[in-house]
C-alpha positions as CSV (number, residue, x, y, z in Angstrom):
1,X,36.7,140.4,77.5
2,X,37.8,138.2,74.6
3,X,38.0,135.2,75.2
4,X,40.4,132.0,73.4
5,X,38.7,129.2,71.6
6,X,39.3,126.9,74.9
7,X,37.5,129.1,77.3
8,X,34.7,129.9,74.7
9,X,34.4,125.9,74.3
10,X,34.5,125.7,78.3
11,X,32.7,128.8,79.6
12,X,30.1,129.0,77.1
13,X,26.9,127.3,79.2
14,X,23.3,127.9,80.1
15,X,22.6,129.9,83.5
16,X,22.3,127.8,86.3
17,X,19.3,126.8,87.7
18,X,18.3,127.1,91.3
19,X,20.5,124.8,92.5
20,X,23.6,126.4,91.7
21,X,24.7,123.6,89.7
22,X,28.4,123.6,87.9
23,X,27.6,121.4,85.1
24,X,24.7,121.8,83.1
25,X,22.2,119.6,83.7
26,X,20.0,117.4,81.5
27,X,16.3,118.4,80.5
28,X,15.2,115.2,79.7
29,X,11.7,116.5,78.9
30,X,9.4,116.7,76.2
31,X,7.5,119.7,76.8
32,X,7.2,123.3,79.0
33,X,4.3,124.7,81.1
34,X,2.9,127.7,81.1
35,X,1.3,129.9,84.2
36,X,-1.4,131.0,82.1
37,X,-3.3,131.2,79.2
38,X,-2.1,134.6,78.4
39,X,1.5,133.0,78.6
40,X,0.8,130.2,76.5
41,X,-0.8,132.3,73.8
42,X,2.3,134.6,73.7
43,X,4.4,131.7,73.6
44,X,2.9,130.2,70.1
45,X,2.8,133.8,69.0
46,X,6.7,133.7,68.8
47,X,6.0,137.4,70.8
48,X,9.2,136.1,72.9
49,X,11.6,133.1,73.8
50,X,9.8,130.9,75.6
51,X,11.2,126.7,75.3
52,X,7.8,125.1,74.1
53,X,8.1,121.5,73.5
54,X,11.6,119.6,73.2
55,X,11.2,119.2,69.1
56,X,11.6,123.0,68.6
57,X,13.7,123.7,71.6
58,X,15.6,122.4,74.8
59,X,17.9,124.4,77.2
60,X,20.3,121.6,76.1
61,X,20.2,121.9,72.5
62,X,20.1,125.7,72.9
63,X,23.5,125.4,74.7
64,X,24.8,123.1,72.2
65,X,23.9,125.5,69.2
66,X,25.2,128.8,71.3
67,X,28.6,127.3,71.5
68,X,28.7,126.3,67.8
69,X,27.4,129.7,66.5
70,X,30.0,131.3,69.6
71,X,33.0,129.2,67.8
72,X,32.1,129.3,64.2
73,X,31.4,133.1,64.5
74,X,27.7,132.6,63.4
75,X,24.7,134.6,64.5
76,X,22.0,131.4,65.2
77,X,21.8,127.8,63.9
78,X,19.9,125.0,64.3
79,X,20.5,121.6,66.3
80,X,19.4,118.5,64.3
81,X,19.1,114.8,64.7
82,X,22.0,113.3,62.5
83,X,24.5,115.5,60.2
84,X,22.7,114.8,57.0
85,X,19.8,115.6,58.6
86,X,21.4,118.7,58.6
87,X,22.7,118.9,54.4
88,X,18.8,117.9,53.8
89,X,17.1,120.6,55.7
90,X,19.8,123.3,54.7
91,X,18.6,122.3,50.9
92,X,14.9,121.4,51.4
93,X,14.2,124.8,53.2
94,X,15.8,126.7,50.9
95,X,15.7,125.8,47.4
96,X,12.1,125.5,45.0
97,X,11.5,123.2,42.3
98,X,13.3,124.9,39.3
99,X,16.3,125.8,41.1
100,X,19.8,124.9,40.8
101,X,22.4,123.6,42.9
102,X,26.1,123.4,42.1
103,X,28.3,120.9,44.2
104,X,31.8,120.1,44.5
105,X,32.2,116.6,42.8
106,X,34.0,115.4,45.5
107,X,31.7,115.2,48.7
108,X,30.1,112.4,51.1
109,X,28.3,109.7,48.9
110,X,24.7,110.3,51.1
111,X,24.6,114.1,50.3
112,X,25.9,112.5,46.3
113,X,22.6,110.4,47.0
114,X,20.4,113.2,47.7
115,X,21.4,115.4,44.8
116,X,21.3,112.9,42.3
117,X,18.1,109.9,44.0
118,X,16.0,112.3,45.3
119,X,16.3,116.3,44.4
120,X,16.1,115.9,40.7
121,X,12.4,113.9,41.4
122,X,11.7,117.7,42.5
123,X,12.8,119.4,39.5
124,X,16.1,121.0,41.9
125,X,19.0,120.2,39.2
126,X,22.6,119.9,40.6
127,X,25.7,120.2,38.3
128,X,29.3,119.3,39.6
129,X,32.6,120.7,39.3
130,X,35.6,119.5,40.2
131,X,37.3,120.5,43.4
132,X,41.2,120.5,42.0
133,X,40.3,123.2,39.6
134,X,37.3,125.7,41.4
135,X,37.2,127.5,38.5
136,X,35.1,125.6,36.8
137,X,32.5,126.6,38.8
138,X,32.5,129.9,36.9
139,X,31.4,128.2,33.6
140,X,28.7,126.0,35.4
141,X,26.6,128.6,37.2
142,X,23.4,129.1,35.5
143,X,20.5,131.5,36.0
144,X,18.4,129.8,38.4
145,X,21.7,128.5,40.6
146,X,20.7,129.4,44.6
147,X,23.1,127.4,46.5
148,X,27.1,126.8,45.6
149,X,28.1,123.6,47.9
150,X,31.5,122.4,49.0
151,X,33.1,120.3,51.5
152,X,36.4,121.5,52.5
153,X,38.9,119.5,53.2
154,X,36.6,116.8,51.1
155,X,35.2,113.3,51.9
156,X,37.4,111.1,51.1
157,X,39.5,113.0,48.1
158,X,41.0,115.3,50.9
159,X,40.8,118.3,48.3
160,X,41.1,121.5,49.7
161,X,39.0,124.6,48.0
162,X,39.5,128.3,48.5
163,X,36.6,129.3,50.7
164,X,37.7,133.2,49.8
165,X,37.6,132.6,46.1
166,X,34.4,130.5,46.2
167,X,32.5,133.3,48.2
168,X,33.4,136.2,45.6
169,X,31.9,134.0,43.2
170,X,28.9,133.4,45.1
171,X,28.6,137.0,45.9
172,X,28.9,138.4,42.5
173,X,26.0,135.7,41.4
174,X,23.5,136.4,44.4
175,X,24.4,133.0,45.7
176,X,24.7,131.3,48.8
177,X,28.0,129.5,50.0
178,X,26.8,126.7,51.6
179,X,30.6,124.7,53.4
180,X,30.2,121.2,55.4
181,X,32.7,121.7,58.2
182,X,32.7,118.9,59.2
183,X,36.3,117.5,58.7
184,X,38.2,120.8,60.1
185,X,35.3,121.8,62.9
186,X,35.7,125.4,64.2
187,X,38.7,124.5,66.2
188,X,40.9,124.3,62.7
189,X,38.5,126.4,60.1
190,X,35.8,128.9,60.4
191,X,34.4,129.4,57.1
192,X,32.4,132.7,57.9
193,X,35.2,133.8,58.1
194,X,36.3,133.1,54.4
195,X,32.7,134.3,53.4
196,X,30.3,131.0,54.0
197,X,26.9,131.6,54.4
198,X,25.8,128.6,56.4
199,X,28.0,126.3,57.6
200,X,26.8,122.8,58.6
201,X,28.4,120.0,61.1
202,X,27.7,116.1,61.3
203,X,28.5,116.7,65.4
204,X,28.7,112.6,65.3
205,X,32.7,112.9,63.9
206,X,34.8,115.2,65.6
207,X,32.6,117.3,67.9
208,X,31.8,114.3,69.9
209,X,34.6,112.5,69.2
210,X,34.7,109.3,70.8
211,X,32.1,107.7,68.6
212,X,29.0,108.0,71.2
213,X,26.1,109.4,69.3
214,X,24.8,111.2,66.6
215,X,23.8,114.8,65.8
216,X,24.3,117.7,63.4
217,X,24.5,121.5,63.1
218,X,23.4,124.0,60.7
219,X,24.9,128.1,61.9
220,X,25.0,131.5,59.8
221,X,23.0,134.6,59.4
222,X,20.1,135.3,61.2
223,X,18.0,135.3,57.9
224,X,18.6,131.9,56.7
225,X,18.6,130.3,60.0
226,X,15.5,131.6,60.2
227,X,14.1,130.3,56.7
228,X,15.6,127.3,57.8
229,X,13.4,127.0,61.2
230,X,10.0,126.1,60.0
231,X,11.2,123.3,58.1
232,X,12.9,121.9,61.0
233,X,10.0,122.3,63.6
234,X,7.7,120.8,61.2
235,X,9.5,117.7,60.0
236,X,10.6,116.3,63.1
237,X,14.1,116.0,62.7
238,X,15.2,117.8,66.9
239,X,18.6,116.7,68.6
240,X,17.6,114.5,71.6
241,X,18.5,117.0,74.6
242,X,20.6,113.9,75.8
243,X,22.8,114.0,72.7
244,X,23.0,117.6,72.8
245,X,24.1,117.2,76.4
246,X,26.9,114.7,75.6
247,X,27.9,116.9,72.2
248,X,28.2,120.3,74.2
249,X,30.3,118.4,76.8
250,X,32.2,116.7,74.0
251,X,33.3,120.4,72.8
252,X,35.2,120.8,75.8
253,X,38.0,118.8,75.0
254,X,37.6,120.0,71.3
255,X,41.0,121.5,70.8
256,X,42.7,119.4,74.0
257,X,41.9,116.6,71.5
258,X,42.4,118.1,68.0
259,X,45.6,119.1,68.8
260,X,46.6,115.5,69.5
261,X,44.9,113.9,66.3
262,X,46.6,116.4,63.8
263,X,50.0,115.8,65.5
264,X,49.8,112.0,65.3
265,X,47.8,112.3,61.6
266,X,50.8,114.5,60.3
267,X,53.6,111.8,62.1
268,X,51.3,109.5,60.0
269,X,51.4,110.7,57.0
270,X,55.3,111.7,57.1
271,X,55.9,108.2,57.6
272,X,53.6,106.5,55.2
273,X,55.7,108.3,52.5
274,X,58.0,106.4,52.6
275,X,56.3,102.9,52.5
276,X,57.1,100.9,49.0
277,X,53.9,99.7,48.7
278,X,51.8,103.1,48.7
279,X,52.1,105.2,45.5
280,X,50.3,108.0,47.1
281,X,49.9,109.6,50.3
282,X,47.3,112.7,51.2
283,X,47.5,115.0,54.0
284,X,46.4,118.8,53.7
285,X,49.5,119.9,55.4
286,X,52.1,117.4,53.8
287,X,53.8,120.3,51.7
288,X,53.0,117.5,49.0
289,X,49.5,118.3,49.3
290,X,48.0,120.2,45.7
291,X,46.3,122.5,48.1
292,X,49.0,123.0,50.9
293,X,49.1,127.1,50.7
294,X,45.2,127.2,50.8
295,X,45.3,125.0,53.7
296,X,47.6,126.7,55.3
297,X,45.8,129.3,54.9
298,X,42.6,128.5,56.1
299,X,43.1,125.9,58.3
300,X,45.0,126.2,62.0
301,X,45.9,122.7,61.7
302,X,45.8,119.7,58.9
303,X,42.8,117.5,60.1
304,X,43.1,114.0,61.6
305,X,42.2,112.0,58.1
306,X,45.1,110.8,56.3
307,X,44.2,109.0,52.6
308,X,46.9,106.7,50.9
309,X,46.4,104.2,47.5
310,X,48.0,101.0,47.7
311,X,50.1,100.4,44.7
312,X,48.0,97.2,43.9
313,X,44.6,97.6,44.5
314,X,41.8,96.0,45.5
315,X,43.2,93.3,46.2
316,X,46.1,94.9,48.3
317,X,43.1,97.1,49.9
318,X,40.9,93.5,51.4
319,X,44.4,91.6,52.7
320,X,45.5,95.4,54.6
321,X,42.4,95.5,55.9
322,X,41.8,91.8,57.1
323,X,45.4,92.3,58.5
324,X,44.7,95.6,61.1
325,X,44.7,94.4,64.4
326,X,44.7,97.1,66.8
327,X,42.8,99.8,64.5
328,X,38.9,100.0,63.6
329,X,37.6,98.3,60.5
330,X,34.1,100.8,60.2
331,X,32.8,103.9,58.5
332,X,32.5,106.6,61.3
333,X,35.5,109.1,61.9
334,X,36.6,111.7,64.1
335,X,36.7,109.0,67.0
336,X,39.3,108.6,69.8
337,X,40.0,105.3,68.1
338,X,41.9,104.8,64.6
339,X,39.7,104.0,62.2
340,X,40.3,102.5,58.8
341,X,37.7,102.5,55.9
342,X,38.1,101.2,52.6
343,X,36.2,104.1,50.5
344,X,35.3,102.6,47.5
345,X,33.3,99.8,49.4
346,X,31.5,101.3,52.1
347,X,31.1,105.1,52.2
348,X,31.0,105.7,48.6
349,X,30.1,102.2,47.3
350,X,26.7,103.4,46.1
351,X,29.3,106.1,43.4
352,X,29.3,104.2,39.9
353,X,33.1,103.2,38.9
354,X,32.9,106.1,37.0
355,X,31.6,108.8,39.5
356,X,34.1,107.1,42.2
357,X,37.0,107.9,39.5
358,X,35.9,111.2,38.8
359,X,36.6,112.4,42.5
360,X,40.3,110.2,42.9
361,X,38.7,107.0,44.5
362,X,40.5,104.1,43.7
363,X,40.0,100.6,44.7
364,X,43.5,100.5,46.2
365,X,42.2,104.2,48.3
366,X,42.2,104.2,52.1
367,X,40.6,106.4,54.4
368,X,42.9,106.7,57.9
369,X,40.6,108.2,60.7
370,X,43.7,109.1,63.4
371,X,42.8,108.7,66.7
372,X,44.6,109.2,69.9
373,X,46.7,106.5,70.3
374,X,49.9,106.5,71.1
375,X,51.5,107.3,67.5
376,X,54.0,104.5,67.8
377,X,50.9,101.8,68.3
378,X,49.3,103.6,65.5
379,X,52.2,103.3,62.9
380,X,53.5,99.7,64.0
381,X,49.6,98.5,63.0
382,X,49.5,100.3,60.1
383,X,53.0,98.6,58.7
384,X,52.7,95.0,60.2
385,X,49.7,94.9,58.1
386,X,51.3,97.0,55.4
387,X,54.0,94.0,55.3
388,X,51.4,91.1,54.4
389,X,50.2,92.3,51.3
């Protein structure tokens, strides 16, 4: 029978083991034995599916992956150490040296890092274009372009691109649609559905959600996952089963919790437009939003980040945050706590002043991560901070 996100989240679990247990237990090992040498042989042969050693596989970061690739709609995926663990290997497996890469401007300042520190060393050029108007795209693809990436909503513009739109272009260039999910998670967005290829997760936001540890996801078809799989086996970057374990239980309370951070991140946002000393605030479903059909359209809910620019400043932007009291000063999100970061000197402080300008990040910019508070709490910190600039 079909089954609602909730149960899929809940139900979805590795067969128990002899002892009948109701919660899947931890595998806290770092290899599997064989009965013989016939067995072992098979085993390295890929002939079947056979758990090896904890750096390829794990019942718990088989369970993990199952229920992503169960709730994203994808075929397999891949478990992975840390989210951009996950961007690199998606990138590293898949492109040559003489390829081409065309990004999104607006997106996290590591993957930024990678594209522009590290992949050009390798002859792999990338070429941006800018998320409020995806058409550009169009003009920048070039012969050797394998891999379209986007964030949607982005990190920390809060653009929101048209994942339909995106994947006829890729399509109609032989090009992979490559979406970071990590902002919406499967709960709000599935991408595949809207034509992604792959679609990758930092688990350590949302998915875990209370700011515990750190993993990342990479689902899609069978064919790329599977291009994708040698370069994860041989550089070493496995999901420790115990984080898998505490990520698959984290997906549990997915949507219990989602649906309380989008309620009290869209009470936010309503009532930051009306503060005197904010010229701007940015929510994908504020009707205010640039974006608000396509993420209405795409998304089930609006996300729990909220991004407002303080009239003046920098200077407005170090009294607010000196002045939070009850919220998180830090640069995670997706936590059960509020967190408050200050983009343009921590996340994306590595950006030039021009790059940071080129994707709407202003000194006066701040990131709201809404947690689970009570919404009240959340707003009277917000303000009585608000009132000392």
């Amino acid at each position: 029978m079909k089954k609602h996100f909730e149960t899929e989240a809940i139900r979805t679990q590795m067969e128990r083991s002899q002892y009948a247990e109701h919660s899947a237990p931890l595998y806290l090992t770092s290899s599997f034995v064989f009965e013989d040498a016939e067995e072992l042989r098979a085993a390295f042969a890929d002939e079947f599916d056979r758990n090896i050693y904890s750096r390829f596989t794990n019942p718990n970061t088989e369970e993990l992956v199952d229920k992503i690739c169960t709730l994203e709609g994808a075929e397999e995926g891949i478990a992975f150490a840390s989210g951009m663990a996950a961007v690199f290997a998606s990138f590293a497996a898949l492109l040559s040296s003489g390829d081409h890469v065309v990004s999104a401007r607006s997106i996290f300042g590591s993957t930024h890092s990678l594209f522009t520190k590290y992949f050009n060393k390798w002859n792999i050029e990338t070429t941006y274009f800018n998320a409020n108007t995806p058409q550009e795209v169009e003009t920048v693809i070039q012969p050797n372009t394998k891999i379209i990436y986007i964030e949607t909503p982005t990190n920390p513009g809060l653009d929101v691109l048209d994942m339909e739109y995106l994947s006829e272009v890729a399509k109609n260039n032989n090009i992979l649609l490559v979406v970071d999910n990590c902002f919406a998670t499967p709960y709000l967005q599935k991408p595949i559905v809207f034509g992604a290829d792959l679609v990758i997760h930092s688990a350590t936001k949302l998915i875990d959600g209370q700011g515990r540890v750190l993993g990342g996801l990479i689902v899609g078809e069978s064919d790329l996952i599977n291009e994708i799989r040698p370069f994860f086996r041989n550089s070493g970057s496995a999901l420790s089963p115990f984080n898998a374990w505490v990520l698959s239980k984290s997906i549990e309370t997915l949507a219990v919790r989602l649906d309380r951070h989008c309620e009290n991140a869209l009470a936010l946002s309503k009532h930051l437009e009306n503060q005197p000393k904010i010229c701007k605030v940015k929510y994908p479903f504020l009707t205010s939003h640039p974006q608000y059909e396509i993420a209405k359209k795409q998304m089930l809910k609006g996300g729990n980040i909220v991004t407002f620019e303080l009239k003046e400043g920098i200077k407005a932007a170090q009294v607010f945050l000196n002045q939070i009291q009850m919220c998180s000063l830090s640069a995670n999100l997706g936590d059960t706590r509020t967190i408050v970061t200050h983009p343009a000197t921590s996340t994306h402080s590595k950006l030039s002043i021009e790059e940071r300008a080129l994707v709407g990040i202003t000194d006066g910019l701040i990131r709201l991560s809404v947690g689970l508070e009570n919404i009240e709490d959340i707003k009277q910190d917000i303000d009585q901070a608000l009132e000392k600039i």
